[in-house]
mmCIF file of the N, C-alpha and C atoms, coordinates in Angstrom:
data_MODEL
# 
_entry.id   MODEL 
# 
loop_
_atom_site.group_PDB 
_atom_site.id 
_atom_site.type_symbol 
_atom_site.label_atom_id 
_atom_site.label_alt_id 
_atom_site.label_comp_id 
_atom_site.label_asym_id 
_atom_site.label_entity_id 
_atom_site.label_seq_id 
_atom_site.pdbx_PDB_ins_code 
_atom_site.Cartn_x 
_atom_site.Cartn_y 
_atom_site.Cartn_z 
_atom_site.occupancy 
_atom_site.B_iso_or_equiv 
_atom_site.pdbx_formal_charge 
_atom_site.auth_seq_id 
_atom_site.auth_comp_id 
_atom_site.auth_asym_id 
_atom_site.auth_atom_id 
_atom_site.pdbx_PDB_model_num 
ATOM 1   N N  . UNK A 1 1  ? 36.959 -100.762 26.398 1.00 0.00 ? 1  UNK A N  1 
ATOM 2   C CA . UNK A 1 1  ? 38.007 -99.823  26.099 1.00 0.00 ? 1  UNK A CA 1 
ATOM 3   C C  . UNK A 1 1  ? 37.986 -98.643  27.058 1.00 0.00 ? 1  UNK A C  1 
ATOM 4   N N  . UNK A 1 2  ? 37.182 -98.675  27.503 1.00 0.00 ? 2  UNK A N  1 
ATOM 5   C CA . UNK A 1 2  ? 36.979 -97.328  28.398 1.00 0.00 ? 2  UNK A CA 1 
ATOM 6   C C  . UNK A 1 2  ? 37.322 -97.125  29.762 1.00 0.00 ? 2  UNK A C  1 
ATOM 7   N N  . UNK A 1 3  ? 37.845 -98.829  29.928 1.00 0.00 ? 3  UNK A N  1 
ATOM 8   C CA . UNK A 1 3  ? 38.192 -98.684  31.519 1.00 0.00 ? 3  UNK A CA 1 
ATOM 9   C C  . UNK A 1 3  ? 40.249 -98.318  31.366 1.00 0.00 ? 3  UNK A C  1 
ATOM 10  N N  . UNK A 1 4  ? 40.426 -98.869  30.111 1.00 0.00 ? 4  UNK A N  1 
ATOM 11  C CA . UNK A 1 4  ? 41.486 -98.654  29.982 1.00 0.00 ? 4  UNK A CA 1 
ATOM 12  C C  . UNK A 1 4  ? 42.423 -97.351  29.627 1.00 0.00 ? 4  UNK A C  1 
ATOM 13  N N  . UNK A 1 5  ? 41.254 -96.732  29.183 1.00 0.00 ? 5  UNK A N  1 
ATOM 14  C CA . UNK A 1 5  ? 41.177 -95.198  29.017 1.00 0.00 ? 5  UNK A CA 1 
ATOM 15  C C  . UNK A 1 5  ? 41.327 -94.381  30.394 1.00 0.00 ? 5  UNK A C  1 
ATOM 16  N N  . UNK A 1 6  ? 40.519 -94.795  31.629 1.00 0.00 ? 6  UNK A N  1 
ATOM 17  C CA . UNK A 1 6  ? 40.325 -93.866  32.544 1.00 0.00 ? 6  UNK A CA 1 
ATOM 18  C C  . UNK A 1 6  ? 41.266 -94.296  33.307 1.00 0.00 ? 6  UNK A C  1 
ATOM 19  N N  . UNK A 1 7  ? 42.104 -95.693  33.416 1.00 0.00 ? 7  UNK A N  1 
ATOM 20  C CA . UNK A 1 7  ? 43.556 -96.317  33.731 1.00 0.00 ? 7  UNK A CA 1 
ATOM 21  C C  . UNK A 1 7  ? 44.534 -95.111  33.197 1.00 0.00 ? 7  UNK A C  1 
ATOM 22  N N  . UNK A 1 8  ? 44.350 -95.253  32.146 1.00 0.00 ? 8  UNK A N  1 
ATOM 23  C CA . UNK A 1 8  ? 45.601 -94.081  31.401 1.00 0.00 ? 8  UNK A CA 1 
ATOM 24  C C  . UNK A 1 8  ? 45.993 -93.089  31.994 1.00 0.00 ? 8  UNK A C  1 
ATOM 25  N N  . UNK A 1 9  ? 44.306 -92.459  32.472 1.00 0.00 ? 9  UNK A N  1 
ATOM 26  C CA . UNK A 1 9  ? 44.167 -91.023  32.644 1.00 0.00 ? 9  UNK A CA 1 
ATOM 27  C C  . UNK A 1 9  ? 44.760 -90.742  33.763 1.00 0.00 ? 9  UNK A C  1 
ATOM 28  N N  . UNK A 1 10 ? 44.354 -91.896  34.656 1.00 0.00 ? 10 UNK A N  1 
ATOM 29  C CA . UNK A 1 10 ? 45.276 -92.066  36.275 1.00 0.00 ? 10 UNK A CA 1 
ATOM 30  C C  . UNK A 1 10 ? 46.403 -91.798  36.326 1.00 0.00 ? 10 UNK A C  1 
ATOM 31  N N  . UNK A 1 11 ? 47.047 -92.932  35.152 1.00 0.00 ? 11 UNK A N  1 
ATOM 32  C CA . UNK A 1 11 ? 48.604 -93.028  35.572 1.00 0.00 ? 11 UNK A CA 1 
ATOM 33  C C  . UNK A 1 11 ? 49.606 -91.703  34.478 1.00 0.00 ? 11 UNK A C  1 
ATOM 34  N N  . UNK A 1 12 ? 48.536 -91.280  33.588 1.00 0.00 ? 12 UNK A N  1 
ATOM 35  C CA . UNK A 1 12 ? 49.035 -90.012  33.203 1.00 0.00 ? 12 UNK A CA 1 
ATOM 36  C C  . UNK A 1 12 ? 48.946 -88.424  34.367 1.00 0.00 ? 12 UNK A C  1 
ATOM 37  N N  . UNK A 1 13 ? 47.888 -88.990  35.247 1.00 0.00 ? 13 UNK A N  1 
ATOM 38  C CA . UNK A 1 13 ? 47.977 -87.942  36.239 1.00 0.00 ? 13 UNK A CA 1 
ATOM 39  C C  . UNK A 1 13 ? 48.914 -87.966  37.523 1.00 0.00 ? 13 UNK A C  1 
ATOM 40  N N  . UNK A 1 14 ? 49.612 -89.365  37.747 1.00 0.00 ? 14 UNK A N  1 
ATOM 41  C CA . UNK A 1 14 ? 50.233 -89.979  38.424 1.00 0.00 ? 14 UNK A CA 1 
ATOM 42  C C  . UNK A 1 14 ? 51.488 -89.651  38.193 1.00 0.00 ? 14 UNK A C  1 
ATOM 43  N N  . UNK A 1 15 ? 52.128 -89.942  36.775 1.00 0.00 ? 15 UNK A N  1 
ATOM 44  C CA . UNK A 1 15 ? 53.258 -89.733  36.459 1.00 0.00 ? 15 UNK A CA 1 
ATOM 45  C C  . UNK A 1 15 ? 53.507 -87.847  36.438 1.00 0.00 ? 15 UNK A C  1 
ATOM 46  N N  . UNK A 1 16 ? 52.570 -87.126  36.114 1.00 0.00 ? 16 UNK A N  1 
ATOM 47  C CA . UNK A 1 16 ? 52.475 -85.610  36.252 1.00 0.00 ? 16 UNK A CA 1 
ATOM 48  C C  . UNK A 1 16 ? 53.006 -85.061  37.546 1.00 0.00 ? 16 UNK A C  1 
ATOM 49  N N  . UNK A 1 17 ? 52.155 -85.917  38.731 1.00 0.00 ? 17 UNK A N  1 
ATOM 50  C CA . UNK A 1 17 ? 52.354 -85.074  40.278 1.00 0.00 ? 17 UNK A CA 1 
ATOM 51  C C  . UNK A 1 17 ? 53.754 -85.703  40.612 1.00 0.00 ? 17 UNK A C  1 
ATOM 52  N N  . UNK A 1 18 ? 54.555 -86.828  39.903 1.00 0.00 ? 18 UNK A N  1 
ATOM 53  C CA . UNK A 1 18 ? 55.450 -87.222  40.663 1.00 0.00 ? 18 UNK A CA 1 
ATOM 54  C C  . UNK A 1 18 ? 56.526 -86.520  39.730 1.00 0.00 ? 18 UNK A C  1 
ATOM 55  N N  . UNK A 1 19 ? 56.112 -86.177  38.721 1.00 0.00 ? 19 UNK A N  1 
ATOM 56  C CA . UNK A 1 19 ? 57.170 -85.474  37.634 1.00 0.00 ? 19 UNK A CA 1 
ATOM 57  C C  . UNK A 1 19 ? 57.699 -84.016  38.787 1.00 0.00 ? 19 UNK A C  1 
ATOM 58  N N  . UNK A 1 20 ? 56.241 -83.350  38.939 1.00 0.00 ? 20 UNK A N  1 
ATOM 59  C CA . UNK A 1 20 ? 56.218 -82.185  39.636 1.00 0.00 ? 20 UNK A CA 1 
ATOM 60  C C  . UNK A 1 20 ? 57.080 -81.572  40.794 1.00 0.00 ? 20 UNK A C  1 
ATOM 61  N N  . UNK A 1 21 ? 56.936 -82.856  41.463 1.00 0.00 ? 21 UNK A N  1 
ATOM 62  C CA . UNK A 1 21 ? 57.399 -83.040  42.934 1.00 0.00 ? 21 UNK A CA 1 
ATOM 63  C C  . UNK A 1 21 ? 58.838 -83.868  42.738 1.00 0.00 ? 21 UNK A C  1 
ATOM 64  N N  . UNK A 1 22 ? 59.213 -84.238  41.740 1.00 0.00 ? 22 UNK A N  1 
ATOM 65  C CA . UNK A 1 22 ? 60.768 -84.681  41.716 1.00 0.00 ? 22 UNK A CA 1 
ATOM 66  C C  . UNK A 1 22 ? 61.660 -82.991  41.150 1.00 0.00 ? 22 UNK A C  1 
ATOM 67  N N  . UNK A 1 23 ? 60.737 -82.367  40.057 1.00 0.00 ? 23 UNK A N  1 
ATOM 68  C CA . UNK A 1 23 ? 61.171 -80.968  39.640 1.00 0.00 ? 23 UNK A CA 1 
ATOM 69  C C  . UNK A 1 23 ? 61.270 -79.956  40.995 1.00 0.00 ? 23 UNK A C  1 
ATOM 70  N N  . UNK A 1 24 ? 60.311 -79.921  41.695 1.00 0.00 ? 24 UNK A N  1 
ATOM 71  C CA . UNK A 1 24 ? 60.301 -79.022  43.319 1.00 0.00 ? 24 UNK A CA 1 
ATOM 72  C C  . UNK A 1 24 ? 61.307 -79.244  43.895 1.00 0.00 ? 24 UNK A C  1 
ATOM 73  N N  . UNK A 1 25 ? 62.023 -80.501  43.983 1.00 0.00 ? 25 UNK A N  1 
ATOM 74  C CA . UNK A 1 25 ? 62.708 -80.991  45.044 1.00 0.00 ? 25 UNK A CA 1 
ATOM 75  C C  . UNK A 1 25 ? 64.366 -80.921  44.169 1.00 0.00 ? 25 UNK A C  1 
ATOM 76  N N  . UNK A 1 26 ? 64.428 -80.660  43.147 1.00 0.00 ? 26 UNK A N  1 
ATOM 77  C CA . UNK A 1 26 ? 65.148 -80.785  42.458 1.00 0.00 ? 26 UNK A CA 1 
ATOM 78  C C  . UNK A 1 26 ? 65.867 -79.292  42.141 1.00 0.00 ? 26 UNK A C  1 
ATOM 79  N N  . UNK A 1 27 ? 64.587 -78.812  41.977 1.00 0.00 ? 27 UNK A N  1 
ATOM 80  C CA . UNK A 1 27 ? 64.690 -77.403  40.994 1.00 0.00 ? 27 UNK A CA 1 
ATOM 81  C C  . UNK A 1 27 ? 64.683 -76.643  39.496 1.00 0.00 ? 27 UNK A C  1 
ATOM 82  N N  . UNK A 1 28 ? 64.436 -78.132  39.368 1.00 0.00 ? 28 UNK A N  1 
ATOM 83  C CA . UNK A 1 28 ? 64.033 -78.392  37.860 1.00 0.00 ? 28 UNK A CA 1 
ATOM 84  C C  . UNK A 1 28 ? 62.758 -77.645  37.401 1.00 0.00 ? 28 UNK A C  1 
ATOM 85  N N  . UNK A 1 29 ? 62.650 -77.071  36.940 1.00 0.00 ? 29 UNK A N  1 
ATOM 86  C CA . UNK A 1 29 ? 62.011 -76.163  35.907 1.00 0.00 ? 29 UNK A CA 1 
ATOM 87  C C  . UNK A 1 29 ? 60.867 -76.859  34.844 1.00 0.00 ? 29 UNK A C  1 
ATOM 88  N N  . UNK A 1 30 ? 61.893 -77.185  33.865 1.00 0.00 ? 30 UNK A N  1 
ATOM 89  C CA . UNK A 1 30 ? 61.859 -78.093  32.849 1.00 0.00 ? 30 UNK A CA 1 
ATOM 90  C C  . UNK A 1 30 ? 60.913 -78.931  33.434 1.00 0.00 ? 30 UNK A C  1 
ATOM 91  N N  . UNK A 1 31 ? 61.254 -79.890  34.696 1.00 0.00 ? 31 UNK A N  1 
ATOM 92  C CA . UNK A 1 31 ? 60.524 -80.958  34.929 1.00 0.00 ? 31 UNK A CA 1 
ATOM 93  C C  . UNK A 1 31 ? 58.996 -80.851  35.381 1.00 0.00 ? 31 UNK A C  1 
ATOM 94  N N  . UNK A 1 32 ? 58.700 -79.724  36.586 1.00 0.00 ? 32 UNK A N  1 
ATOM 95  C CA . UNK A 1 32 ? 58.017 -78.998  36.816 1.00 0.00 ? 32 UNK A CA 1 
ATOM 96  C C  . UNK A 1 32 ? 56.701 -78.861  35.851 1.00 0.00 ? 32 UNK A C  1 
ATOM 97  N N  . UNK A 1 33 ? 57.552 -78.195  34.603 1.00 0.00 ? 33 UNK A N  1 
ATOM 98  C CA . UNK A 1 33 ? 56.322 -78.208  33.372 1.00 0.00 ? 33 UNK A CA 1 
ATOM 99  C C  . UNK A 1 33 ? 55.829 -79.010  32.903 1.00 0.00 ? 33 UNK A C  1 
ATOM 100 N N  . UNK A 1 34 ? 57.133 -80.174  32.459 1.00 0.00 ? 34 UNK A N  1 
ATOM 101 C CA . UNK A 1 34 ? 56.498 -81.252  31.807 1.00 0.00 ? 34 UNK A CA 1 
ATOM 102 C C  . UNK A 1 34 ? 55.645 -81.980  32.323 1.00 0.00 ? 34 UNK A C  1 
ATOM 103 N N  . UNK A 1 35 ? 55.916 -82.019  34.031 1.00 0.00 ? 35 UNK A N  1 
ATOM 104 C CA . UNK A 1 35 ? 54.675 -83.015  35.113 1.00 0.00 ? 35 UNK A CA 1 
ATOM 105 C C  . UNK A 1 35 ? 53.652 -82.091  34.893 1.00 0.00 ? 35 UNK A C  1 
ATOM 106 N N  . UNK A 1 36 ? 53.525 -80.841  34.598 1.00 0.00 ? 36 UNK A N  1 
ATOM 107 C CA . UNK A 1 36 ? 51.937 -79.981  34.384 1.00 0.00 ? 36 UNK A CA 1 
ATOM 108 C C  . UNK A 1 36 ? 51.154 -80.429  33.113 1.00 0.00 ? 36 UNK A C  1 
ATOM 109 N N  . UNK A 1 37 ? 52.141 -80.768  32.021 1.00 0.00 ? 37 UNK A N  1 
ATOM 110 C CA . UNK A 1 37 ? 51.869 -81.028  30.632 1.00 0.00 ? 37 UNK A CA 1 
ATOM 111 C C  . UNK A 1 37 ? 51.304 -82.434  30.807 1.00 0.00 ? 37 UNK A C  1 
ATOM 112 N N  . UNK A 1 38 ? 52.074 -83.431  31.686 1.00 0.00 ? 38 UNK A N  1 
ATOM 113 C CA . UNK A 1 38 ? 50.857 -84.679  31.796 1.00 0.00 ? 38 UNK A CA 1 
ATOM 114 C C  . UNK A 1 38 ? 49.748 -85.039  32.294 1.00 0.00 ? 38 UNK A C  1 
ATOM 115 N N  . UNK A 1 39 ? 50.114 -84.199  33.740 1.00 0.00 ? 39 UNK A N  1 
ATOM 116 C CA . UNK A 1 39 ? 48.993 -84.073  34.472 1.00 0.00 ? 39 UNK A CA 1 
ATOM 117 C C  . UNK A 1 39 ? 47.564 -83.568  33.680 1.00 0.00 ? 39 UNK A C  1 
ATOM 118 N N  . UNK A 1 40 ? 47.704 -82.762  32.662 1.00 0.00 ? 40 UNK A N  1 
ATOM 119 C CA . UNK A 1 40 ? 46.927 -82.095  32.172 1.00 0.00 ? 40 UNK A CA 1 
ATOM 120 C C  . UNK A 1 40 ? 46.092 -82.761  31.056 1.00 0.00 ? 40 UNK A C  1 
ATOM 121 N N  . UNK A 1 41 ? 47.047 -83.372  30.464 1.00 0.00 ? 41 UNK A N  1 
ATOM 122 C CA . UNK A 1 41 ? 46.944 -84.474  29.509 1.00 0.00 ? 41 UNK A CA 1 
ATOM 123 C C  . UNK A 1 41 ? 45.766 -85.486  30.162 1.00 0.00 ? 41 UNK A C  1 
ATOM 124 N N  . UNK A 1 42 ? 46.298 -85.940  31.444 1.00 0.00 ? 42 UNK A N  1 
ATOM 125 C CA . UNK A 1 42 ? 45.279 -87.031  31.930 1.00 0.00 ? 42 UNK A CA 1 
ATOM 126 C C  . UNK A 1 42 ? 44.112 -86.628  33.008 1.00 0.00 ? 42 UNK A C  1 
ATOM 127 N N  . UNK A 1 43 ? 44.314 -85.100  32.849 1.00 0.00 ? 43 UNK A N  1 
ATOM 128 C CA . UNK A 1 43 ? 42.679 -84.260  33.386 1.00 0.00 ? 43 UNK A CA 1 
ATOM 129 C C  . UNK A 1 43 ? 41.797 -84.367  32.617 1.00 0.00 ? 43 UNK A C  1 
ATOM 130 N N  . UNK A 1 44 ? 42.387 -84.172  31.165 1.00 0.00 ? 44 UNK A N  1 
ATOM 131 C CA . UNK A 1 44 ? 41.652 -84.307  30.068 1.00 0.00 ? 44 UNK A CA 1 
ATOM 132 C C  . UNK A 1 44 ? 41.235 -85.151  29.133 1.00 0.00 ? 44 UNK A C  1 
ATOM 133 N N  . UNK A 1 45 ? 41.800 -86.144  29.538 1.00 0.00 ? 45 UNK A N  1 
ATOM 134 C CA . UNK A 1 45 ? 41.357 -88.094  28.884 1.00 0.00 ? 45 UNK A CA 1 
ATOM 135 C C  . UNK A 1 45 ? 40.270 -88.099  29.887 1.00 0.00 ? 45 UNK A C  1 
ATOM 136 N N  . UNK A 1 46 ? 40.652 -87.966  31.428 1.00 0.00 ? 46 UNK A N  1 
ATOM 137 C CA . UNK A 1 46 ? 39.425 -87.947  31.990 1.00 0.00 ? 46 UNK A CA 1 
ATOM 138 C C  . UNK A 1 46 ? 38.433 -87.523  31.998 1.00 0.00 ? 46 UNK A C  1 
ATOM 139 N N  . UNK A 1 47 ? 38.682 -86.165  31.712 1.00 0.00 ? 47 UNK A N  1 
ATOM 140 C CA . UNK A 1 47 ? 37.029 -85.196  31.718 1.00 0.00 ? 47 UNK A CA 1 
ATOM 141 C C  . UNK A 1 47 ? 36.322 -86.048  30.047 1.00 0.00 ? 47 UNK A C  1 
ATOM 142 N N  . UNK A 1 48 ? 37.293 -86.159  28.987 1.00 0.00 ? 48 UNK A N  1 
ATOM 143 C CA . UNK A 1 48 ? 36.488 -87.033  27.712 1.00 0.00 ? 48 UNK A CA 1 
ATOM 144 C C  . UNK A 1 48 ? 36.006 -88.300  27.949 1.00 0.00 ? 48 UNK A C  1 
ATOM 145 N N  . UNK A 1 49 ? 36.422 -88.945  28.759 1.00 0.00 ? 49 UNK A N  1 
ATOM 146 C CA . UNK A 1 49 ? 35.706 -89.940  29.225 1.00 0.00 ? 49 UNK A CA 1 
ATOM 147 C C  . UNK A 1 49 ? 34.740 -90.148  30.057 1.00 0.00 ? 49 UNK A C  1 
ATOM 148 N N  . UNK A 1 50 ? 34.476 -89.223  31.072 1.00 0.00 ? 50 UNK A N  1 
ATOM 149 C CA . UNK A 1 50 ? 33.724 -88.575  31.519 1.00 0.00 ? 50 UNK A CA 1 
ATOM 150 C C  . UNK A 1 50 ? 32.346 -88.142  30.805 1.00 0.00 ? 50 UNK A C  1 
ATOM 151 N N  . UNK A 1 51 ? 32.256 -87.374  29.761 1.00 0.00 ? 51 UNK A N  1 
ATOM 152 C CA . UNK A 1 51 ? 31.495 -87.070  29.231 1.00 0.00 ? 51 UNK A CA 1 
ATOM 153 C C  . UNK A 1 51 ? 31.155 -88.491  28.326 1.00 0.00 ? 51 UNK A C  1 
ATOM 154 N N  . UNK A 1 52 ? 31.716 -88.985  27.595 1.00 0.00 ? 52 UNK A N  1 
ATOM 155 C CA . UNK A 1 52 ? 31.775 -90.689  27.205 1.00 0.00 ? 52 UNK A CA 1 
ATOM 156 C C  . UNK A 1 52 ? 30.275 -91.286  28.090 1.00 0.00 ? 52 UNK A C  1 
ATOM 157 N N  . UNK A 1 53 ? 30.464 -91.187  29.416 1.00 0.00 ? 53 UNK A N  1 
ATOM 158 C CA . UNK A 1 53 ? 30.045 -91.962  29.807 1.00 0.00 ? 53 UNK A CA 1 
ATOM 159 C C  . UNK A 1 53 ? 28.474 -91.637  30.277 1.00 0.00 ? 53 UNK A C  1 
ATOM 160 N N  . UNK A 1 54 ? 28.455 -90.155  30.256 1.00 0.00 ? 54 UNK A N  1 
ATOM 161 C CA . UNK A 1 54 ? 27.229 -89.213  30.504 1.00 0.00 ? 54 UNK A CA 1 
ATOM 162 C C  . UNK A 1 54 ? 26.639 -89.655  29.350 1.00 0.00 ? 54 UNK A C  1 
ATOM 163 N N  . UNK A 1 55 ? 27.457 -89.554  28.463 1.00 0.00 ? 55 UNK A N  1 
ATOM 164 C CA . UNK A 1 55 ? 25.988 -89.320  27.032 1.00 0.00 ? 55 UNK A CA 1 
ATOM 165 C C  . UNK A 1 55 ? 25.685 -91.412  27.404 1.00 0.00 ? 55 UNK A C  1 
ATOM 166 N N  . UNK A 1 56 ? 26.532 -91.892  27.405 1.00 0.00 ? 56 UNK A N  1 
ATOM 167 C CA . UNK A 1 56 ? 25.857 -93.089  27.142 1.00 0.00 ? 56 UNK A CA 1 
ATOM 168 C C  . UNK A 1 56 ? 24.546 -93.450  28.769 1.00 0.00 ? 56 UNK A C  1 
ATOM 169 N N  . UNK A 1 57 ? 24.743 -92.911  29.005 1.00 0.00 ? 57 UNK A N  1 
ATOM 170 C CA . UNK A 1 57 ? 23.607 -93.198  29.980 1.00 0.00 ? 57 UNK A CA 1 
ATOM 171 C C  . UNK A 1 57 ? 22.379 -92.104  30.332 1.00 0.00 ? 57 UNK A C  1 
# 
C-alpha cells in the first residue's frame, strides 16, 4: 500500500505545479491556489509516508 501512497503523492504534486503554471499563464488566481492546495496536499502524503517508512526500519 505504500508504494501507492507515495504514487499519489507524486501525481498530487504533479497535478499542483501544472495547476500553478496553467493559473500564471492564465491569470487565474483561483487556479494558482488551488495548484498550492494540491501541491501541498501531496508534500504532505509524502512527508507521512516518509516518516511510515523511518519508523519501520
Amino acid at each position: 500500500m505504500a508504494a501507492s501512497e507515495k504514487a499519489r503523492a507524486k501525481a498530487e504534486q504533479a497535478v499542483g505545479k501544472a495547476a500553478q503554471a496553467v493559473g500564471r499563464a492564465t491569470g487565474n488566481e483561483k487556479l494558482i491556489a488551488k495548484g498550492h492546495a494540491a501541491e501541498a496536499a501531496g508534500n504532505a502524503r509524502q512527508a507521512k509516508e516518509a516518516v511510515k517508512d523511518t519508523a519501520r526500519h
